[in-house]
ZASEPA-923017 format. One record per residue: residue in one letter; x, y, z of N, C-alpha, C, CB in turn. Coordinates in Angstrom, 2 decimals. Glycine has a CB too. Example, Ala and Ser with C-alpha at 12.3 -4.5 7.8 and 13.67 -1.06 7.14 Angstrom:
# residues 2
type_n_u_n_v_n_w_ca_u_ca_v_ca_w_c_u_c_v_c_w_cb_u_cb_v_cb_w
A_13.19_-5.69_7.80_12.30_-4.50_7.80_13.20_-3.30_7.80_11.31_-4.47_9.05
S_12.85_-2.25_7.08_13.67_-1.06_7.14_12.90_0.03_7.87_14.08_-0.60_5.72
This chain:
# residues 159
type_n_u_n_v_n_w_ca_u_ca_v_ca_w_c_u_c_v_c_w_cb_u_cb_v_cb_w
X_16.91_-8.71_24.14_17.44_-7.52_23.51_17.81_-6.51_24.60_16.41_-6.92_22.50
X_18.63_-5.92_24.10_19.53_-4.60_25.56_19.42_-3.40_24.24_22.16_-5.09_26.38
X_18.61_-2.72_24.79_18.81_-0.97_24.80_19.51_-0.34_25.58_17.75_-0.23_25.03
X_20.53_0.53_24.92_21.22_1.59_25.97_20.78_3.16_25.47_23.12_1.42_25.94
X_20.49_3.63_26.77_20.06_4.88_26.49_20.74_5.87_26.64_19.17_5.13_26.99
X_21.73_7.24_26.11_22.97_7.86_26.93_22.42_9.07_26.66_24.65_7.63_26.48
X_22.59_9.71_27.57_22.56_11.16_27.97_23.96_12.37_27.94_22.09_11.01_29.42
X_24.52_12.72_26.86_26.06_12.99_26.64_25.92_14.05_27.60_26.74_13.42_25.03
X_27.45_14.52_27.65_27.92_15.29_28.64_29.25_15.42_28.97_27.40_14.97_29.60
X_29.67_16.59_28.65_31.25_16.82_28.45_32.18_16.57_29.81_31.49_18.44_27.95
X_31.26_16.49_31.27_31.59_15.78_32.44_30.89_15.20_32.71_31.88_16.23_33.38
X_29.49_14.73_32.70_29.41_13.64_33.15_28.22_13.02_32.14_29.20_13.72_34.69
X_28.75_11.74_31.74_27.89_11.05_30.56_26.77_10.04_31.58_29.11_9.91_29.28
X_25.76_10.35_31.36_24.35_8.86_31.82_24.59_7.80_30.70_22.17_9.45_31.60
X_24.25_6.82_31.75_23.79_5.99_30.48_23.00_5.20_31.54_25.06_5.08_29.34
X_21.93_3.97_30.86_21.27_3.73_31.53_20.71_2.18_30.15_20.39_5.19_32.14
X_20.45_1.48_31.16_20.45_-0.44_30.12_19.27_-0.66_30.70_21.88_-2.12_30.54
X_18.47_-1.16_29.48_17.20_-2.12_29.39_17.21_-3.04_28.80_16.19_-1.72_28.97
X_17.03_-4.40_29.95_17.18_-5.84_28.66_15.55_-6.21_28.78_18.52_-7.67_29.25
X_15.22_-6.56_27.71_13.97_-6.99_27.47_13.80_-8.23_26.68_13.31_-6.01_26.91
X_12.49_-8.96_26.95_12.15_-10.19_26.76_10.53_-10.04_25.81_12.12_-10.96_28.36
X_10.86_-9.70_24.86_9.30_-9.35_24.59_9.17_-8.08_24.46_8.30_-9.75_25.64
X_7.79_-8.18_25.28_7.23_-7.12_25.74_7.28_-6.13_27.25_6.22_-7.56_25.54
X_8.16_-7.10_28.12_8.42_-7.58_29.38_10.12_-7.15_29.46_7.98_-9.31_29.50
X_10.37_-5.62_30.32_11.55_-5.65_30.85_11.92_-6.61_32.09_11.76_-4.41_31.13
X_13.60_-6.85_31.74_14.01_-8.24_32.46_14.70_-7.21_33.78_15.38_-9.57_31.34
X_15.31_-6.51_33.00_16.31_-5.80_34.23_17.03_-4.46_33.52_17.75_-7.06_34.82
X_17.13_-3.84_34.32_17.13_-2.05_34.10_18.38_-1.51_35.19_15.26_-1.16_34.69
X_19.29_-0.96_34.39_20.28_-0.22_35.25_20.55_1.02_34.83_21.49_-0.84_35.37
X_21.21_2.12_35.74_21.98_2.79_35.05_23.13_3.43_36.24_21.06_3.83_34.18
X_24.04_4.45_35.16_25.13_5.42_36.10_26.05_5.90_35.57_25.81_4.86_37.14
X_26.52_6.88_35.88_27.05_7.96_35.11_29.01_8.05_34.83_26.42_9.31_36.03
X_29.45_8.05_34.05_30.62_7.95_33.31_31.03_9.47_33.74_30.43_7.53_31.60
X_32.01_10.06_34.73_32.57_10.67_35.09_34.04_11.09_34.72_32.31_10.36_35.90
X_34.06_12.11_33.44_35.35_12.61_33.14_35.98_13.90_33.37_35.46_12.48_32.06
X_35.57_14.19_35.15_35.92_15.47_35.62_36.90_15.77_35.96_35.42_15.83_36.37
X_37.96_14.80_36.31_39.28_14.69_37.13_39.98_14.95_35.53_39.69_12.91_38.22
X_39.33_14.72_34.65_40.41_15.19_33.20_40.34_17.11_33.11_39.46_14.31_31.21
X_41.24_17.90_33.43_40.82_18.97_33.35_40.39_19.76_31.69_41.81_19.53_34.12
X_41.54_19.24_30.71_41.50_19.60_29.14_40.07_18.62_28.60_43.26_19.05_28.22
X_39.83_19.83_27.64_38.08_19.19_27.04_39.13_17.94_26.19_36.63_20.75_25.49
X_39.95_18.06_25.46_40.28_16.82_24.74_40.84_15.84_25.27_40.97_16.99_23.84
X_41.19_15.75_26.87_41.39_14.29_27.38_40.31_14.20_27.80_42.42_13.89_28.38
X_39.31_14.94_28.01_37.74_14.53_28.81_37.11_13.53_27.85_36.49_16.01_29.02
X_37.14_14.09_26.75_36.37_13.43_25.38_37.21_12.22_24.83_36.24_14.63_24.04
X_38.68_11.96_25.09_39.21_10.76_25.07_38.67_9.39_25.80_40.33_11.05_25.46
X_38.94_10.07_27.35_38.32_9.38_28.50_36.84_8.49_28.07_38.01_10.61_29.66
X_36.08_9.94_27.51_34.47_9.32_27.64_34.52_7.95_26.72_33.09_10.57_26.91
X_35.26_8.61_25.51_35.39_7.30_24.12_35.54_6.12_24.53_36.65_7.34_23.09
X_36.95_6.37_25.63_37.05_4.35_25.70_36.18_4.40_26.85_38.94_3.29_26.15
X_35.22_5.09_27.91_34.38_4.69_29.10_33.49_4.13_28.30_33.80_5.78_30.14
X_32.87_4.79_27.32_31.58_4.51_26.67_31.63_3.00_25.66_31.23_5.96_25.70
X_33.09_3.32_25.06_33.57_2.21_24.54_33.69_0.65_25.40_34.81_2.69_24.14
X_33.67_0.55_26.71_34.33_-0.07_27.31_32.85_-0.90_27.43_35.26_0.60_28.44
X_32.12_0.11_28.14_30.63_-0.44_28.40_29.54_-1.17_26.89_29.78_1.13_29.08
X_30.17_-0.36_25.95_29.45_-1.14_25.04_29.54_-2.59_24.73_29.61_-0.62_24.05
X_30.72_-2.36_24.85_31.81_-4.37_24.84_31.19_-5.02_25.96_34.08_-4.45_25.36
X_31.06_-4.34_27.09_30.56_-5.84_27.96_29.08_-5.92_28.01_31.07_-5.91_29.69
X_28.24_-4.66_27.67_26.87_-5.05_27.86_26.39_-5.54_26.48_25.99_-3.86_28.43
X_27.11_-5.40_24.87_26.17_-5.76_24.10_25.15_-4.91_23.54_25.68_-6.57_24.65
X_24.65_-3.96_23.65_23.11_-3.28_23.29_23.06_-3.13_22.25_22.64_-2.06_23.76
X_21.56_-4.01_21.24_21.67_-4.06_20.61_21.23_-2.73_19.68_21.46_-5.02_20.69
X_20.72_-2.01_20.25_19.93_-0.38_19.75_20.25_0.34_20.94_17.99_-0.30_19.46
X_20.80_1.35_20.31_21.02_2.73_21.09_19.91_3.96_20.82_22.51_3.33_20.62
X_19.88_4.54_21.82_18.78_5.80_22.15_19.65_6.69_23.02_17.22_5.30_23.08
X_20.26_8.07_22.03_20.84_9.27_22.84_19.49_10.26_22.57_22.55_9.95_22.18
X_19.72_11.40_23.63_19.18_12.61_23.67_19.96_13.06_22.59_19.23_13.38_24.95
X_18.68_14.03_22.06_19.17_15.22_20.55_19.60_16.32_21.28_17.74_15.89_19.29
X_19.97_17.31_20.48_20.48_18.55_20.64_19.42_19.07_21.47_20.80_19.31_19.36
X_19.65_20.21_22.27_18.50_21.01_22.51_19.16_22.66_22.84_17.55_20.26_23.87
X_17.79_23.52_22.92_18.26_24.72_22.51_18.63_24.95_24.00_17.23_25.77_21.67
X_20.40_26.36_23.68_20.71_26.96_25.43_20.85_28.09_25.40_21.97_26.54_26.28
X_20.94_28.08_25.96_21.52_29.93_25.85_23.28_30.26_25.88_20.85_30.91_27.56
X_23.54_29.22_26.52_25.36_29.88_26.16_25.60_28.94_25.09_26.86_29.68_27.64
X_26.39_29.57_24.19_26.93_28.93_23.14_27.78_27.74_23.30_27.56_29.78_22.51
X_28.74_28.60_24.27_29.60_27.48_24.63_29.66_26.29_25.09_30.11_27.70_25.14
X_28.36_25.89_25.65_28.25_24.83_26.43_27.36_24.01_25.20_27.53_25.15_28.04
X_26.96_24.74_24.25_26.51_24.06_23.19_27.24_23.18_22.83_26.27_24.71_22.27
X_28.44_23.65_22.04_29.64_23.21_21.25_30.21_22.31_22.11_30.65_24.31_20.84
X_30.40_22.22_23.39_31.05_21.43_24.73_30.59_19.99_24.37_30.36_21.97_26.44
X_29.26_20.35_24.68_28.03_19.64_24.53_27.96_18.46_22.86_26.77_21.06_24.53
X_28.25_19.33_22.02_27.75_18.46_20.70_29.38_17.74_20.69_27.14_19.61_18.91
X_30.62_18.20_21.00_31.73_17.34_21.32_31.37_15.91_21.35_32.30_17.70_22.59
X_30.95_16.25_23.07_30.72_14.74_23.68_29.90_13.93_22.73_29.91_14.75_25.15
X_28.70_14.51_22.20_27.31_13.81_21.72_28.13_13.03_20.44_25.78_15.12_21.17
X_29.33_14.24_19.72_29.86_13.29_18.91_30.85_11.77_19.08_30.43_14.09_18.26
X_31.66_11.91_19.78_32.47_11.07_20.98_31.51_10.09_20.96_32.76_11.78_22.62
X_29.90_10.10_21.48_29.41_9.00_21.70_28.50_8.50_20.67_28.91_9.06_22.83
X_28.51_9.47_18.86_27.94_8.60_18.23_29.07_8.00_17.18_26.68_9.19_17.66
X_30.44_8.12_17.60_31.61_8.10_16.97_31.22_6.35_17.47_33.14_9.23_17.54
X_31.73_6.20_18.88_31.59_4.78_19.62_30.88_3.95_19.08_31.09_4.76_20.84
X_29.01_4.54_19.42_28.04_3.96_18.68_28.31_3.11_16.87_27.09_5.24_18.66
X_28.79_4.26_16.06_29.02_3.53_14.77_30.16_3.02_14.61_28.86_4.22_13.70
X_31.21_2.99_15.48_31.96_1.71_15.39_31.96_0.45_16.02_32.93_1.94_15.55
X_30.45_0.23_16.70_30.54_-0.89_17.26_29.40_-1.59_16.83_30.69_-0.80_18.59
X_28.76_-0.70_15.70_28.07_-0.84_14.84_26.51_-0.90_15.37_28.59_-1.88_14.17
X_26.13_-0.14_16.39_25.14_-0.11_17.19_23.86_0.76_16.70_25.68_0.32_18.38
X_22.77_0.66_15.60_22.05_1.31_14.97_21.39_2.58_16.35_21.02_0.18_14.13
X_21.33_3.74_16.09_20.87_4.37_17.08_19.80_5.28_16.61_21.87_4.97_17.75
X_19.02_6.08_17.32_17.69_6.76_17.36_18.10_8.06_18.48_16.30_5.58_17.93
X_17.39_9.07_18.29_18.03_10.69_19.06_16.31_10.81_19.49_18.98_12.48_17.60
X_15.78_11.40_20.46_15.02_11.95_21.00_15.01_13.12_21.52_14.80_11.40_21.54
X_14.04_13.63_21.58_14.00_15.22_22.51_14.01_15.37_23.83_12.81_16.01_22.33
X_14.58_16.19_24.49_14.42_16.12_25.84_12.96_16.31_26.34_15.29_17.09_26.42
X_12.29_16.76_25.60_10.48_16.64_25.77_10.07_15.16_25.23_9.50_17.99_24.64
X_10.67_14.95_24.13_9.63_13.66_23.97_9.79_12.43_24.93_9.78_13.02_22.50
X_11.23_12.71_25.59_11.55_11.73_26.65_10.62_11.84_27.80_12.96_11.89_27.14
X_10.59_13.37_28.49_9.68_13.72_29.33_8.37_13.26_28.96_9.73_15.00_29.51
X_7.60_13.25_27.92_6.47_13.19_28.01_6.12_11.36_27.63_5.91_14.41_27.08
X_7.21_10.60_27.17_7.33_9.07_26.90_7.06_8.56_28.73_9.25_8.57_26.04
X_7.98_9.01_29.47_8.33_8.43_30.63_7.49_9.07_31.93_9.87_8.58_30.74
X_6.96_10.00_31.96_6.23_11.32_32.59_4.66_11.35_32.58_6.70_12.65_31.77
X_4.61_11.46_31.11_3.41_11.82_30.35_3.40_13.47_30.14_2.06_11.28_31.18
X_4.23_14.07_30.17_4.63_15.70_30.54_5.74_15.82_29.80_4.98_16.17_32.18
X_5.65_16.54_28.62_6.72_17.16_27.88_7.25_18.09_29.07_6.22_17.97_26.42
X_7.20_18.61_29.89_7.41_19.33_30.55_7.89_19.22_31.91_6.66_19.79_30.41
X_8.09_17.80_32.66_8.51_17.06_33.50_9.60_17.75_33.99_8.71_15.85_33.07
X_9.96_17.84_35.29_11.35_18.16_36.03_11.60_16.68_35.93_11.39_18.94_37.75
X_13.15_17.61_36.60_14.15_15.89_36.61_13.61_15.01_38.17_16.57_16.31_36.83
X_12.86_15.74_38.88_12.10_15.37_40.12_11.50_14.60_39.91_11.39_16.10_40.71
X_10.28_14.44_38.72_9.25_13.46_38.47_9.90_12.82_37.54_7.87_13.89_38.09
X_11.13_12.83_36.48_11.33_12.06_35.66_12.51_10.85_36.57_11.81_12.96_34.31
X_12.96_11.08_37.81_13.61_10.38_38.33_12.66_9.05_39.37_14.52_11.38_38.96
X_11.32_10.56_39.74_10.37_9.03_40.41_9.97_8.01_39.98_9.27_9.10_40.82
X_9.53_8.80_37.81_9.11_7.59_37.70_9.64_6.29_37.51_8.55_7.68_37.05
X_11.09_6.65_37.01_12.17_5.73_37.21_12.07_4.50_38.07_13.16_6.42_37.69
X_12.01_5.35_38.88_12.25_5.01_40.44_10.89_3.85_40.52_12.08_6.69_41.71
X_9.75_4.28_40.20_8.80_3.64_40.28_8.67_2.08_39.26_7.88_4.69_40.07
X_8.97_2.75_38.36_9.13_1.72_37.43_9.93_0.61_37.13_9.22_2.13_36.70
X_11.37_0.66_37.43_12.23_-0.34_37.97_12.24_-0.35_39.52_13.63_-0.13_37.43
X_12.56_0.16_40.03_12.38_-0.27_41.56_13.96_-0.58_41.87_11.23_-1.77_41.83
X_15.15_0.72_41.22_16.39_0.75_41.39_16.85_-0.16_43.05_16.73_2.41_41.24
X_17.53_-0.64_42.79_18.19_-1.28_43.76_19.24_-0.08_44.74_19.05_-2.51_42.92
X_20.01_-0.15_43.84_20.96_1.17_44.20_20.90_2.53_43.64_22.24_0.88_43.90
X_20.22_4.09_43.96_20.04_4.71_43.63_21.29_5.93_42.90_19.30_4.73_44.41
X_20.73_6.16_42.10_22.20_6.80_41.40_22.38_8.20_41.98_22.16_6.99_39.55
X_23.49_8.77_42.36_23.71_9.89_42.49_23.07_11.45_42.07_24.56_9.68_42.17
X_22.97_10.87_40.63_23.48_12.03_39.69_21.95_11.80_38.27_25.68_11.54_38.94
X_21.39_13.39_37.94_20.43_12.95_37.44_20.89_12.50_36.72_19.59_13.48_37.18
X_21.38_12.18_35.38_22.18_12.23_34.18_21.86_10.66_34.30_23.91_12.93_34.16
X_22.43_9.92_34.90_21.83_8.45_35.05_20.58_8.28_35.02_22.13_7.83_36.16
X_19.24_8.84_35.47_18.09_8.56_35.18_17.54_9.06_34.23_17.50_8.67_35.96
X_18.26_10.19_33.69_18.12_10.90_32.28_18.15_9.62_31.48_19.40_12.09_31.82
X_19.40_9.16_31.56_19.47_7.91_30.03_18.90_6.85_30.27_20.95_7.27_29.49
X_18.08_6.25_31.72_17.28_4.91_31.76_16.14_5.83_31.05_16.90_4.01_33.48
X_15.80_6.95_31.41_14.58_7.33_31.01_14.58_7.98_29.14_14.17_8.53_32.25
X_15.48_7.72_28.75_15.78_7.99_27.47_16.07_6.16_27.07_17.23_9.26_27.33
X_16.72_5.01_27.46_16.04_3.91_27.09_14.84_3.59_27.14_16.41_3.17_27.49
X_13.87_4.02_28.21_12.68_3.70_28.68_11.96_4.48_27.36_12.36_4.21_30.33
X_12.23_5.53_26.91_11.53_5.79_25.95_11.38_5.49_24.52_11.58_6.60_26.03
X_12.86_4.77_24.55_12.84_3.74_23.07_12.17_2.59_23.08_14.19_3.20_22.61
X_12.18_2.26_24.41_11.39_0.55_25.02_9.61_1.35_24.74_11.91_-0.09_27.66
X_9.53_2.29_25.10_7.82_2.51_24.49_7.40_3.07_23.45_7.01_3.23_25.22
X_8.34_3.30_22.50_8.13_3.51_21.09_8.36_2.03_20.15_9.21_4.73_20.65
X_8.72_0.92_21.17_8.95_-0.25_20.05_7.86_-1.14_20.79_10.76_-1.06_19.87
X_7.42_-0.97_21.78_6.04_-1.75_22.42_5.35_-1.38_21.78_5.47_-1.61_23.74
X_4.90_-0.32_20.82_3.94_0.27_20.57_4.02_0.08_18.90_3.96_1.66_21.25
X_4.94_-0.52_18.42_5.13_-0.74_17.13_4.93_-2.09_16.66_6.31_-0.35_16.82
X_5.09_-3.03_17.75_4.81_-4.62_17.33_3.45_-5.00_17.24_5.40_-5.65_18.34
């Protein structure tokens, strides 16, 4: 089974893949979908559709896990924000991919043990836990392994 975990973002989308065997992850990637060179929000959000689209077709996943809303202070980046999130649950239900939303705390405290985690410790443990080959740039990529990683320990914990 392949979980994908995505982290939206009106420039730059995470996403991040867990295939599992069981109980037992096989192999863990992630990296970030870059639609900055689009300057207009509506070719950005085109772009992301078929990026996100593109990746769903070749990896398969059979359950998706995005980050939920969370509270900001500028409005605008809200609305920016729930764009993309829609863009990528638009993808999601046409490729018919059942999905699940988490908190940016419950991720932190799934992958951390700390609702309260920086992206510092939520990237080590990453880091620790797969043992990335090639390290990603950009947090946003370890955001969404660590937002699969937290669907992978809410369904270990259910069988």
């Amino acid at each position: 089974m392949i979980i994908i975990g995505i982290d939206p973002g009106s420039r730059y989308c995470g996403y991040g893949l867990i295939q599992m065997e069981g109980r037992r992850v096989l192999a863990a990637g992630c990296d970030v979908i870059d639609v900055t060179r689009e300057k207009e929000l509506p070719m950005r959000l085109r772009k992301l559709y078929e990026q996100i689209s593109s990746i769903l077709d070749e990896y398969k996943p059979e359950l998706a896990a995005v980050e939920s809303m969370f509270y900001h202070k500028q409005i605008k980046s809200i609305f920016t924000l729930g764009h993309a999130r829609g863009v990528v649950l638009l993808a999601l239900a046409n490729k018919g991919i059942p999905l699940v939303e988490y908190s940016p705390r419950e991720i932190k405290k799934s992958v951390v043990g700390n609702g309260n985690a920086t992206k510092t410790q939520v990237r080590y443990m990453i880091n620790q836990l797969y043992g990335l080959k090639e390290s990603p740039r950009r947090d946003d990529a370890y955001d969404a392994l660590a937002i699969a990683t937290c669907h992978y320990n809410r369904l270990k914990w259910m069988k």
